[in-house]
MDTraj code that builds the backbone (N, CA, C; nanometers):
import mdtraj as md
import numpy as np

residues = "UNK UNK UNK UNK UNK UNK UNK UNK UNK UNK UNK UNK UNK UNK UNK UNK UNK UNK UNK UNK UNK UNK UNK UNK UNK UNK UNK UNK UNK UNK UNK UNK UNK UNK UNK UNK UNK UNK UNK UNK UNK UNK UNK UNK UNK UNK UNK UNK UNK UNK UNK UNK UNK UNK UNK UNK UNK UNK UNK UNK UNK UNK UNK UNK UNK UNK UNK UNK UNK UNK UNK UNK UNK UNK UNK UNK UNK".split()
xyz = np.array([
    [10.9781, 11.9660, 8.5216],
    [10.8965, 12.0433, 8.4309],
    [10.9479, 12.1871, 8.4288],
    [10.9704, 12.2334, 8.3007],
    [10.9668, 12.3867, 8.2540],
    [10.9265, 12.4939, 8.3753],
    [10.9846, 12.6045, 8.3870],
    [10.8867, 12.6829, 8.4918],
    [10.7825, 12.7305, 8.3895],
    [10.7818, 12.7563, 8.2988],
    [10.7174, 12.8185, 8.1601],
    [10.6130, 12.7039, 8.1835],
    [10.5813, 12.6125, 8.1823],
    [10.4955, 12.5019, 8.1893],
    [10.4273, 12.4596, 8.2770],
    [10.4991, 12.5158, 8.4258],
    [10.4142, 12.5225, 8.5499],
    [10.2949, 12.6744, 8.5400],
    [10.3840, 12.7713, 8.4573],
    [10.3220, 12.9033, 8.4911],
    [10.1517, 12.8796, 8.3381],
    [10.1965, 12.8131, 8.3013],
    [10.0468, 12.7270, 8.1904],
    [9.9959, 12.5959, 8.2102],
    [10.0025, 12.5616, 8.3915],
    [9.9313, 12.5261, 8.4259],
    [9.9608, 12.3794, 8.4208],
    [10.0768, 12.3099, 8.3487],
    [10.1004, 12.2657, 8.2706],
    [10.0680, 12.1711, 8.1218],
    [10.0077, 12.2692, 8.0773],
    [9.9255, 12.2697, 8.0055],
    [9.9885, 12.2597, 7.8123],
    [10.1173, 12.3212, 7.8488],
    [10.1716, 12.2709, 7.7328],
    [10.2476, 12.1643, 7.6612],
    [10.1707, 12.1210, 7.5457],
    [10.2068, 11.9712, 7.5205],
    [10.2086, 11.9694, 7.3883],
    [10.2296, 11.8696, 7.3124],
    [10.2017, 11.8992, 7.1523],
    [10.0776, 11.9448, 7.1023],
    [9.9782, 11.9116, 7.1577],
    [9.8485, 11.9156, 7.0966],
    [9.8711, 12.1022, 7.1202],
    [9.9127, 12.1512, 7.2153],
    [9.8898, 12.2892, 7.2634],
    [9.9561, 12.3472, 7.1379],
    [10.1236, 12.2822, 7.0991],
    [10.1639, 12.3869, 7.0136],
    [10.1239, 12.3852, 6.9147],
    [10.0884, 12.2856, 6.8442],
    [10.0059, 12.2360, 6.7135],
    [9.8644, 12.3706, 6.7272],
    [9.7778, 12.3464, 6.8124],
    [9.6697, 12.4459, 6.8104],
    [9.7348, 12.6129, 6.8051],
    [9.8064, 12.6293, 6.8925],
    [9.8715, 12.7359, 6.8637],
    [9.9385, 12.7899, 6.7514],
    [10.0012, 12.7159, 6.6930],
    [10.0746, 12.7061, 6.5818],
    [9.9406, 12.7681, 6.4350],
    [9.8508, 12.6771, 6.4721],
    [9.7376, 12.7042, 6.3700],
    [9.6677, 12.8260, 6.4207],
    [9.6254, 12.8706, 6.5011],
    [9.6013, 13.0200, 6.5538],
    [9.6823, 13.1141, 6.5276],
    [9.8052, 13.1501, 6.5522],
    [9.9577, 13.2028, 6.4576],
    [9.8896, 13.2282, 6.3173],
    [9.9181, 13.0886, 6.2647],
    [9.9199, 13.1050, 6.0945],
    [9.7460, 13.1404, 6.0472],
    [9.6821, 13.1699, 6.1196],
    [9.5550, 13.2163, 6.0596],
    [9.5268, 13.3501, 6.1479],
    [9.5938, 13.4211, 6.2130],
    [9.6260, 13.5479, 6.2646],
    [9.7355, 13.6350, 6.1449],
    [9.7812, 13.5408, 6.1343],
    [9.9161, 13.6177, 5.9874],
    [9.8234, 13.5851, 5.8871],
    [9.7614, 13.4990, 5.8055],
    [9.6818, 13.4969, 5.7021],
    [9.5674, 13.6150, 5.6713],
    [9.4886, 13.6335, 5.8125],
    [9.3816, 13.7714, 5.8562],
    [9.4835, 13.9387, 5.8235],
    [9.6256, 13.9014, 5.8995],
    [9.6740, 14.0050, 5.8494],
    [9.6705, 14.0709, 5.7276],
    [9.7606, 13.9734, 5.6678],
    [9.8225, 13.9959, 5.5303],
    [9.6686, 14.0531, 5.4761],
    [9.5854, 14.0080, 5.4435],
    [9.4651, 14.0268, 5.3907],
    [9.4396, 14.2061, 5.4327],
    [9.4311, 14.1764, 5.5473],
    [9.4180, 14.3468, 5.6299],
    [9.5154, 14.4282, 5.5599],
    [9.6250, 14.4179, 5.5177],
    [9.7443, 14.4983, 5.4759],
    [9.6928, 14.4894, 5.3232],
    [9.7191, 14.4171, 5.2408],
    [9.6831, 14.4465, 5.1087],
    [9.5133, 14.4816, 5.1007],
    [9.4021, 14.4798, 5.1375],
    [9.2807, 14.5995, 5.1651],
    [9.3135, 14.7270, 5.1927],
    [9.4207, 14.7539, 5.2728],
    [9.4689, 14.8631, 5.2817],
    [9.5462, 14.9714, 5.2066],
    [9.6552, 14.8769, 5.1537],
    [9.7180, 14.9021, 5.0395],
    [9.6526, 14.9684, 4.9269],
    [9.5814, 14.8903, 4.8875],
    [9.4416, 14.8569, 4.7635],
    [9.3803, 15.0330, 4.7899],
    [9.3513, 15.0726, 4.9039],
    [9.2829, 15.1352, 4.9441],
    [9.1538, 15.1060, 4.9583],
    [9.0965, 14.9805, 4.9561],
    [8.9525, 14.9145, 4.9342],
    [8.9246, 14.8977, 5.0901],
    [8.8278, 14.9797, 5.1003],
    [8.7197, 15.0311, 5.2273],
    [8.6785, 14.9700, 5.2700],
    [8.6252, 14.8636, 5.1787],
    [8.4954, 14.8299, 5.1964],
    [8.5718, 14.6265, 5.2995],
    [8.6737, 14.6014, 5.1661],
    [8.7481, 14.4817, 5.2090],
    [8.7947, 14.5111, 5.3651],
    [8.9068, 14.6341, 5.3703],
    [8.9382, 14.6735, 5.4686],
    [8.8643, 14.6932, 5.6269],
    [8.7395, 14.6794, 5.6223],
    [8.6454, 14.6647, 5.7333],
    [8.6569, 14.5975, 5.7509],
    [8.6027, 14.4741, 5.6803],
    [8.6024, 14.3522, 5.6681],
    [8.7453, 14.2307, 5.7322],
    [8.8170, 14.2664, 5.6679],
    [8.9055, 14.1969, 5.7112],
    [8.9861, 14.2291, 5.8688],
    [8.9373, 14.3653, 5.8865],
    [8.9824, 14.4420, 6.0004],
    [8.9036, 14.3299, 6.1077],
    [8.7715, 14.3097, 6.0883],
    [8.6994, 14.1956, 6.1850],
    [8.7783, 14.0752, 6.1739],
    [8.7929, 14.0260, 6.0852],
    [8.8741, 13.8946, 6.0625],
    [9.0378, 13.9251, 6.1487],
    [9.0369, 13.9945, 6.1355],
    [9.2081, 14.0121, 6.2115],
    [9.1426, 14.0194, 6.3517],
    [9.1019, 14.1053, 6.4038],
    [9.0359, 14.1039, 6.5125],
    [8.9710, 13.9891, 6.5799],
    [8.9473, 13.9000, 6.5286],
    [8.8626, 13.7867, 6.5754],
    [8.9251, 13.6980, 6.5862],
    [9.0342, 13.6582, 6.4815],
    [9.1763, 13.6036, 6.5016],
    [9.2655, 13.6357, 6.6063],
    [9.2900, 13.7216, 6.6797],
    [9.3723, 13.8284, 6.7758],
    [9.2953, 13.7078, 6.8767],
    [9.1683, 13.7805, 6.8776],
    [9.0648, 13.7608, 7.0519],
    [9.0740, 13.5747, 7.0420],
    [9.0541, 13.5067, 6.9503],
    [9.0606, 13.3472, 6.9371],
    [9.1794, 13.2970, 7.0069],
    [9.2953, 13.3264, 6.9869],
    [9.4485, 13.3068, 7.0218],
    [9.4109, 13.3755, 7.1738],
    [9.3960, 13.5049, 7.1960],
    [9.4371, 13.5450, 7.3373],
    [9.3557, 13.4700, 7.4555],
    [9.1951, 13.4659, 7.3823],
    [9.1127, 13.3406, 7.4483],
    [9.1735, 13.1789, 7.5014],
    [9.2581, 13.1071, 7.3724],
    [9.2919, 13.0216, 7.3782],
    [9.4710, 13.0213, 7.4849],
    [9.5564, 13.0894, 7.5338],
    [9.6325, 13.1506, 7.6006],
    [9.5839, 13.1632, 7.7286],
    [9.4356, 13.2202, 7.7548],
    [9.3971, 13.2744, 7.8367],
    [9.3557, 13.1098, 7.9828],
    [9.2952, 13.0434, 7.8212],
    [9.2235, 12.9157, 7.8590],
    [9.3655, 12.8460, 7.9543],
    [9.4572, 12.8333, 7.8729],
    [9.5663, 12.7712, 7.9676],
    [9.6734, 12.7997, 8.0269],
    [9.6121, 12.9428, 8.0762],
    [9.6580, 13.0090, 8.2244],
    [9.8050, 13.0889, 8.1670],
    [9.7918, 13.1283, 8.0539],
    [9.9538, 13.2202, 7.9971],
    [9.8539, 13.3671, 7.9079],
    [9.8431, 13.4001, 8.0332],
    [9.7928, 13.5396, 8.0363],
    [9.8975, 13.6646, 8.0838],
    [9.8995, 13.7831, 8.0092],
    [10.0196, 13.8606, 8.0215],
    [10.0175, 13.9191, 8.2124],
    [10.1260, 13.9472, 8.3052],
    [10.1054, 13.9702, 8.4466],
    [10.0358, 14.1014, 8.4555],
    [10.1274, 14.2125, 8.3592],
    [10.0312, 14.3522, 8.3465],
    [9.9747, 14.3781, 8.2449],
    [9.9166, 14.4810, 8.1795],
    [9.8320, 14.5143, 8.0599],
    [9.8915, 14.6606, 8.0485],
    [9.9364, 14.6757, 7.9242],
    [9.9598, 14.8375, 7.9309],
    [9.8872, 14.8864, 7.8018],
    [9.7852, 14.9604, 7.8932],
    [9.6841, 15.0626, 7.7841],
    [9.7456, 15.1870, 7.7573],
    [9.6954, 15.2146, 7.6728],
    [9.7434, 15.3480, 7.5773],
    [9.6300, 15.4489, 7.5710],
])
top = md.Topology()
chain = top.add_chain()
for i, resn in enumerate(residues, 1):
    res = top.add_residue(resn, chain, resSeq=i)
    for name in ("N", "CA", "C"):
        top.add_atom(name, md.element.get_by_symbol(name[0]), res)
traj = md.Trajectory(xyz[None], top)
């Protein structure tokens, strides 16, 4: 087995990249949305979708988190 696969517990399998894969493409979908609200200059969208990107972000890092491929340090700003 992978060391990458011991260090997730081994936890990665198709079903993992498939879910992942769909967390990805609806993290880039939340984007894009976030970027053209922005663009637009529309305020109001731009909140809005700012949660949707955001909630997308925390879903994925949750789901990462769940099978033990969590980053070693954190660097805050």
């Amino acid at each position: 087995m992978p060391d990458w696969n011991l260090a997730a517990l081994g936890n990665v399998d198709d079903h993992f990249i498939r879910r992942y894969r769909a967390l990805l493409d609806t993290e880039s979908a939340a984007f894009d949305e976030l970027e053209h609200a922005y663009e637009d200059g529309d305020r109001a969208h731009f909140e809005t979708d700012l949660a949707e990107w955001r909630s997308a972000l925390e879903r994925r890092a949750s789901f990462l988190d769940k099978h033990g491929l969590v980053p070693a340090t954190v660097l805050r700003v």
